[in-house]
Backbone as a printed PyTorch tensor [residue, N CA C, xyz], in Angstrom:
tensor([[[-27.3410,  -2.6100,  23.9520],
         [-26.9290,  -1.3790,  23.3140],
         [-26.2280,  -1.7180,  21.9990]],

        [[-26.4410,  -0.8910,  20.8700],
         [-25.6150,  -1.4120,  19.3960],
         [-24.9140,  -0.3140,  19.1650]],

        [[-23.9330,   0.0360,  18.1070],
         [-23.6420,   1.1270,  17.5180],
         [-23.6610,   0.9460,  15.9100]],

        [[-24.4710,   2.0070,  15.7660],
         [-24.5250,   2.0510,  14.4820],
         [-23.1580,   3.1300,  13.5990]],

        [[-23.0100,   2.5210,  12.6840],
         [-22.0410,   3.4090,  11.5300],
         [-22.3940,   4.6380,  11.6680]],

        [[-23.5070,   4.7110,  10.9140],
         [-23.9070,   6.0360,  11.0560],
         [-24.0520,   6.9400,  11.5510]],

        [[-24.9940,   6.5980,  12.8740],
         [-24.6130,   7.2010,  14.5760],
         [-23.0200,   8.2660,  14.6860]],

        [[-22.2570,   6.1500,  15.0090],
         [-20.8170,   6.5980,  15.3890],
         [-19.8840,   7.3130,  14.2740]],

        [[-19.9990,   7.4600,  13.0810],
         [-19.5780,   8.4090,  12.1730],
         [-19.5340,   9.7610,  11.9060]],

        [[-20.8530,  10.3950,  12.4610],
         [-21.2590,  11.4660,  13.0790],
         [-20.3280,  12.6070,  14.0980]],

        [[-20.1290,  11.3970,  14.6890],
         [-18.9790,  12.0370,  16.1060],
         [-17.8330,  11.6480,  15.4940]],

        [[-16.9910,  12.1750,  14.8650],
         [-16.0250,  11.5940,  14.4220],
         [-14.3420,  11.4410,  16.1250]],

        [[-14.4820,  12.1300,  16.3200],
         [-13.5120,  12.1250,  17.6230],
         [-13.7290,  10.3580,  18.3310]],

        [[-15.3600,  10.4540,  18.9150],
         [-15.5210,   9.1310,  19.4070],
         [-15.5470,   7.8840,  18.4040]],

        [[-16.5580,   8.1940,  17.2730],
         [-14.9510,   7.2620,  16.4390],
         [-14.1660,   6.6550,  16.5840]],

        [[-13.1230,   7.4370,  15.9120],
         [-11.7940,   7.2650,  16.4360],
         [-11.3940,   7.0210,  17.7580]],

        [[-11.6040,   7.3390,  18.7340],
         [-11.7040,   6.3020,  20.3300],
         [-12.4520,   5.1590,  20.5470]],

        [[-13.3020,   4.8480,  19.8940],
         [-13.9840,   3.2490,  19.5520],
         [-13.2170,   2.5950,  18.6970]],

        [[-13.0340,   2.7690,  17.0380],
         [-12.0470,   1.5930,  16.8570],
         [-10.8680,   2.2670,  16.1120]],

        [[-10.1820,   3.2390,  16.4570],
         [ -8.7660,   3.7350,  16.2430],
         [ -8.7470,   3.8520,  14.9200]],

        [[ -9.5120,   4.2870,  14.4760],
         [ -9.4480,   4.8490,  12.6970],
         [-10.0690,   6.2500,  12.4380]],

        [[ -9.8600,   6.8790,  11.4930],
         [-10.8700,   7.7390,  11.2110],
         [-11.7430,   7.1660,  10.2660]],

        [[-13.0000,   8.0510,  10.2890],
         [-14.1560,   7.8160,   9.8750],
         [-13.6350,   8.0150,   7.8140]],

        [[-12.8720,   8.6920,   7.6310],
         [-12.6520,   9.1660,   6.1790],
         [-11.6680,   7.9750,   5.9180]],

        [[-10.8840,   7.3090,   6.7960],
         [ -9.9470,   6.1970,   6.1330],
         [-10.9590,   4.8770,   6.2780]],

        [[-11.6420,   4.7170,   6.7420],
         [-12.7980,   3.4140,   6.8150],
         [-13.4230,   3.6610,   5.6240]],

        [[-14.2510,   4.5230,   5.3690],
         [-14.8110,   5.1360,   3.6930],
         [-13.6530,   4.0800,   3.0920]],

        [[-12.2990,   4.7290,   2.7190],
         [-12.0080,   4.1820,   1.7720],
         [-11.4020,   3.1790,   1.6180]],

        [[-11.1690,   2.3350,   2.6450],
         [-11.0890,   0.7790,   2.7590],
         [-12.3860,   0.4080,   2.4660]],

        [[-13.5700,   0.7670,   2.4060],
         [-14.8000,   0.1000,   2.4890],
         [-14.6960,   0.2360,   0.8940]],

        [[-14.3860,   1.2060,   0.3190],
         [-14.8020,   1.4230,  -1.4440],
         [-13.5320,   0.2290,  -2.0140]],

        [[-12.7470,  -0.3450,  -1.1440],
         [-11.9510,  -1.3650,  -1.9730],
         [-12.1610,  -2.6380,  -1.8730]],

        [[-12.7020,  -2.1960,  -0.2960],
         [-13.3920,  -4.3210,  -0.2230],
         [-14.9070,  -4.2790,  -0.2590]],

        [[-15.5040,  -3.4650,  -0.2630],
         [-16.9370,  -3.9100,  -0.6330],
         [-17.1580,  -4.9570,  -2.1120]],

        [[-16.9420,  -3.9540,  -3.2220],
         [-16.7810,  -4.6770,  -4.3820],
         [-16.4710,  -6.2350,  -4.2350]],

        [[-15.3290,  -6.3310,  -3.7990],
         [-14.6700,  -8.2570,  -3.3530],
         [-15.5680,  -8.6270,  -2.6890]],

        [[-16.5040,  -7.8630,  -1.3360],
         [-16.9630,  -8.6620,  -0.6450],
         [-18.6770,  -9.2800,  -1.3470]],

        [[-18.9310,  -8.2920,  -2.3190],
         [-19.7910,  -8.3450,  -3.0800],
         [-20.1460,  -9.9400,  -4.0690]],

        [[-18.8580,  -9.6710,  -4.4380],
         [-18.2940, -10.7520,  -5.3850],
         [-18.2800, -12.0360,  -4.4840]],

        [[-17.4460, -12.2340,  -3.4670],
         [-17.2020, -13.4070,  -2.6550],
         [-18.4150, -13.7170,  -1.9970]],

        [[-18.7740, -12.9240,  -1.4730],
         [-19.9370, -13.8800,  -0.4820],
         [-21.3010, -14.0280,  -0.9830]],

        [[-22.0420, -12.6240,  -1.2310],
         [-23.1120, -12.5270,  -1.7400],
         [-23.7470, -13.4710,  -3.0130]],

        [[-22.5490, -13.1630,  -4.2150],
         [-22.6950, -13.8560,  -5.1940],
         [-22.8290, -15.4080,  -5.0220]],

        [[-22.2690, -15.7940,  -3.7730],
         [-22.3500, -17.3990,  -3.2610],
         [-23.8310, -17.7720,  -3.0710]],

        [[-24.7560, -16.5480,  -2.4750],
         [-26.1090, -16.8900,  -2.3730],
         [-26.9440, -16.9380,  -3.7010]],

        [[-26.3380, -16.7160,  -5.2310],
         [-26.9790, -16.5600,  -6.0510],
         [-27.0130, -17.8200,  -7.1470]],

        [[-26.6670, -18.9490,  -6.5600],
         [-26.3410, -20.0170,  -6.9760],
         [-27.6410, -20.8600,  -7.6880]],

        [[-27.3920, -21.6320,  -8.4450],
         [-28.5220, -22.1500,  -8.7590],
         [-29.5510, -23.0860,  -7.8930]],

        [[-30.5860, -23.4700,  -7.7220],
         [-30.7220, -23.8840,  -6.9640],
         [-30.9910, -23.1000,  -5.2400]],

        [[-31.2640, -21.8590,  -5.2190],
         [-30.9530, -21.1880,  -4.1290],
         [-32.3640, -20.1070,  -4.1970]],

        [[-33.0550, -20.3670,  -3.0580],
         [-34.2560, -19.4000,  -3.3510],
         [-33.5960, -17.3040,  -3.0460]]])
């Protein structure tokens, strides 16, 4: 069985009883570390040498 974001975002109540956040405060932790995570990891695969 998986849960998807999307799915579980939907229901916002169960949500929030799966991992103790709301669905509108995850949004905006996600709009502050995506960018970094963008930068940090991804950009690591863009290295020279790297198909």
């Amino acid at each position: 069985m998986s849960i998807s974001y999307k799915k579980s975002s939907q229901a916002s109540q169960s949500f929030l009883r799966l991992f103790g956040i709301k669905v509108e405060e995850l949004d905006k932790i996600l709009k502050e570390v995506e960018p970094l995570w963008e930068k940090t990891v991804t950009d690591g695969y863009k290295r020279p040498g790297r198909a």
